[in-house]
N, C-alpha and C positions, 0 to 999 in steps of 0.2 A: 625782520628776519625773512628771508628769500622763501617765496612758497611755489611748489608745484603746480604747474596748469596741468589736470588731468581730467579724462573723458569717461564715460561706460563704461566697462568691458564691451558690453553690447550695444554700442553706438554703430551706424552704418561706417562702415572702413572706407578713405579714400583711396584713387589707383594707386599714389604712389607711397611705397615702402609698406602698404599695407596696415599702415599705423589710425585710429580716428583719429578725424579733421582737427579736433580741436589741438590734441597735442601733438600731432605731424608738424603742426608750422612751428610749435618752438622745440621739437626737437631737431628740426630742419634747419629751420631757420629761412623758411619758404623764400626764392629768390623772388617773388611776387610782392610788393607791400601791401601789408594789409589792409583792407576796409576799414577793417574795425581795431581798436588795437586791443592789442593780446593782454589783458591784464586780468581777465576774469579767471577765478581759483575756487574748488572744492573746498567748502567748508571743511574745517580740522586737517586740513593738509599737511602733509611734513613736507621737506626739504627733499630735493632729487636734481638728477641732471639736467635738468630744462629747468628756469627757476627765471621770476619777473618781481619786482619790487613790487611792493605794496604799505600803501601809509594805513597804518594799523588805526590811527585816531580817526582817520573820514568814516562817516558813516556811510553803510551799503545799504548796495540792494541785493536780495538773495533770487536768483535766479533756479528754479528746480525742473531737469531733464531725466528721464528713466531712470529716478532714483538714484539720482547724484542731486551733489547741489552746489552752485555759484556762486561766488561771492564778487561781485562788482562794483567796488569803493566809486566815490562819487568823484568829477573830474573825468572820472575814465569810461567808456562806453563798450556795450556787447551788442554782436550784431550775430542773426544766425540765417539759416535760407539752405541753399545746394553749394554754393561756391563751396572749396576749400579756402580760401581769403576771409568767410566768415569766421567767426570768434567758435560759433556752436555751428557745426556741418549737420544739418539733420538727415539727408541722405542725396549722396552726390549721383547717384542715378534714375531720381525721380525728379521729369523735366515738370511734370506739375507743380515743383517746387521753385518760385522764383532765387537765382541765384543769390542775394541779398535779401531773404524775404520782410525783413525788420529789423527795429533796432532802438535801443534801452538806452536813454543817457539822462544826465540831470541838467537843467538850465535853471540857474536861477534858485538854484536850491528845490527845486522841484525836477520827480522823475517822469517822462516821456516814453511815451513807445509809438512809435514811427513804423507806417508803413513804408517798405524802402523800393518794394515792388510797384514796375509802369502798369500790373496787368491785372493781379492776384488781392480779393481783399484777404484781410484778418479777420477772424472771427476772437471777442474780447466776453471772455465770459467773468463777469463779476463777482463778490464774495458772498450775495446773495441767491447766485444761480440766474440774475437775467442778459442774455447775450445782445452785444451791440456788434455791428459789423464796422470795420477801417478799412473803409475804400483809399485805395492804391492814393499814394503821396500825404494823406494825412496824417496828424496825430492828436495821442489823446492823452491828458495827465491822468497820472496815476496815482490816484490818492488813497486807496485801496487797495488790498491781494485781489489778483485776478489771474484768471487765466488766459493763455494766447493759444489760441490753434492755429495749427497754419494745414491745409486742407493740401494731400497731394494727388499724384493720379495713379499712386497705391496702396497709402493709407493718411492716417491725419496723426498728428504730434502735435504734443500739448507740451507747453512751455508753462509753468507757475511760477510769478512774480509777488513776493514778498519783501514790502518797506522796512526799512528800519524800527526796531522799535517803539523809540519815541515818536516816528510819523507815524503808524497807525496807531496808537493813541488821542494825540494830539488832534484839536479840532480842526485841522487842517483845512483851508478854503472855503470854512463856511463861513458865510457873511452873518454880520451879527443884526439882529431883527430890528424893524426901521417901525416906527409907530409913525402909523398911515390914519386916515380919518373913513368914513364908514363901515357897513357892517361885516363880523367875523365871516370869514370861508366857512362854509357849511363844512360841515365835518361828518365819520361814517361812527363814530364814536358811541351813539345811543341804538346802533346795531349790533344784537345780543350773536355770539359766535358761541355754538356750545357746544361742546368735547367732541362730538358727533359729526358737527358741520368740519371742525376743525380735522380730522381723522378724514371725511370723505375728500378734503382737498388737497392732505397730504395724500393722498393713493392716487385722484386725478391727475396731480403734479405731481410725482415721485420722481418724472425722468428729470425734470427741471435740479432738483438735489443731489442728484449720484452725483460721484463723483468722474471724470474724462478715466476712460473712455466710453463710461456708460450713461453720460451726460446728454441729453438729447431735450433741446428747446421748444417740445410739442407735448400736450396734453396725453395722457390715455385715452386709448377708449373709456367709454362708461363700462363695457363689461368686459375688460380687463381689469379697471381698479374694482371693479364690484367684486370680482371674483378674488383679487388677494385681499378682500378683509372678508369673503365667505358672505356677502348681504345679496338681496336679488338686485338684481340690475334697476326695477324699478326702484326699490327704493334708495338707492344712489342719484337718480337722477331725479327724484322729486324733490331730496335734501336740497342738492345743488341749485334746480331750479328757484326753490323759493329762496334760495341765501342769495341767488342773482336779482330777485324782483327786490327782497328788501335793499338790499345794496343801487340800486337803480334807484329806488325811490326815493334812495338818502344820498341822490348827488355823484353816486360812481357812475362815472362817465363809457362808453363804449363798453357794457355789459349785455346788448342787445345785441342779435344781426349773426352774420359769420363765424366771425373771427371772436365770438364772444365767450368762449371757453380762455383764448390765448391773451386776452386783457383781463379776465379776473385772472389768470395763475400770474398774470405779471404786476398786477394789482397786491395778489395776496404776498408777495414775496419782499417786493417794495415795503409793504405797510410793517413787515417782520413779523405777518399773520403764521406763516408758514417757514421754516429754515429746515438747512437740514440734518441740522439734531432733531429734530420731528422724523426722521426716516424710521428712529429704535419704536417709534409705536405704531407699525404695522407691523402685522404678523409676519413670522418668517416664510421663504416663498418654499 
């Protein structure tokens, strides 16, 4: 059955007709060919005057913008960025936006997202909360919901990418375990985490959990998180210290130095020490 390409209400409108990018070009019928092609559709869409085939049997991928959401069967590709030629226009007058900024397809039964930008990375934040950057021409599979920011020089947009079903499920891509000859990986496993420790590193890490737009891949201060659970500052920071020595002792790596706040929250997140359904037990702000 023919389904509707439709946008926002409040998606950025392009110049011409006044219509969003996504659905100007099929109600246009843009004399421009598109980049990307136009097949991507609103979840539960009915039938309307602009209307694109879709094979109901392939499996998608759900693409989520200001509270809409996309459906982009597999075969077929979504691109989005500044151009109107993009599938999704995120905003056609902000030049920080490269005009092509990226783009979702599946090769080989696996889905991709492509930096399509010469200049611009992507910022790829994962279903754990830890951010990888996609400098300009690369790409990266998507074996997981993640999030895509694309960063402009007025504000930043968040793109949510959701697999099918059965692929996140499915043990997708993991290699199955190879018996090797000596001894076990040290492991952090006989290091006791107790409700306390666990509690002060969800507050330390809290920005790592929110969700975009309040998403932010830097630790608190100590007496920021001290103060949303109401403890003194020192003792937040003497928890934390010694859960850093025992963790160092028992083989976690880069927990010393600098930067060693932003390798334990990337440590704790990893290991599924901390998620964030952990956010319901701090106190409300």
């Amino acid at each position: 059955m023919p389904l509707t390409l439709q946008s926002p209400s409040n998606a950025p409108r392009c110049p011409r007709a006044g219509l969003p990018a996504a659905k100007q070009k099929a109600v246009e019928g843009s004399k421009e060919e598109p980049l990307g092609r136009e097949h991507a559709r609103p979840s539960g869409a009915t039938a309307d005057c602009c209307t694109v085939p879709v094979v109901a049997e392939q499996p998608t991928i759900t693409i989520g913008l200001r509270g809409e959401r996309y459906e982009v069967p597999e075969g077929e590709e979504l691109t989005f960025g500044r151009s109107q030629r993009a599938t999704l226009c995120l905003d056609p007058a902000d030049l920080g936006i490269s005009r092509i900024a990226g783009l979702l397809e599946a090769d080989a039964g696996v889905w991709w997202l492509v930096n399509k930008s010469a200049v611009r990375p992507l910022e790829v934040v994962d279903d754990v909360g830890i951010r990888t950057v996609l400098p300009p021409g690369r790409r990266i599979a998507v074996t997981a919901p993640i999030t895509v920011i694309v960063e402009g020089a007025t504000r930043r947009h968040a793109l949510t990418v959701d697999l099918p079903h059965q692929d996140v499920e499915a043990e997708a891509g993991r290699a199955p375990a190879l018996e090797v000859e000596g001894n076990p990986t040290r492991a952090t496993s006989d290091v006791s985490i107790t409700p306390a420790d666990k509690l002060a590193l969800v507050a330390l890490f809290s920005s790592y959990l929110e969700p975009f737009p309040r998403y932010d891949p830097h630790p608190k201060s100590y007496a920021d998180a001290a103060a949303r659970l109401d403890w003194p500052r020192t003792t937040l920071v003497k928890r934390v210290e010694y859960l850093r020595t025992r963790l160092t002792n028992a083989g976690v790596p880069n927990l010393l130095g600098e930067n060693a706040l932003q390798h334990l929250a990337e440590w704790a997140l990893a290991t599924g020490l901390i998620s964030r359904a952990d956010l319901g037990l701090l106190p409300p702000r």
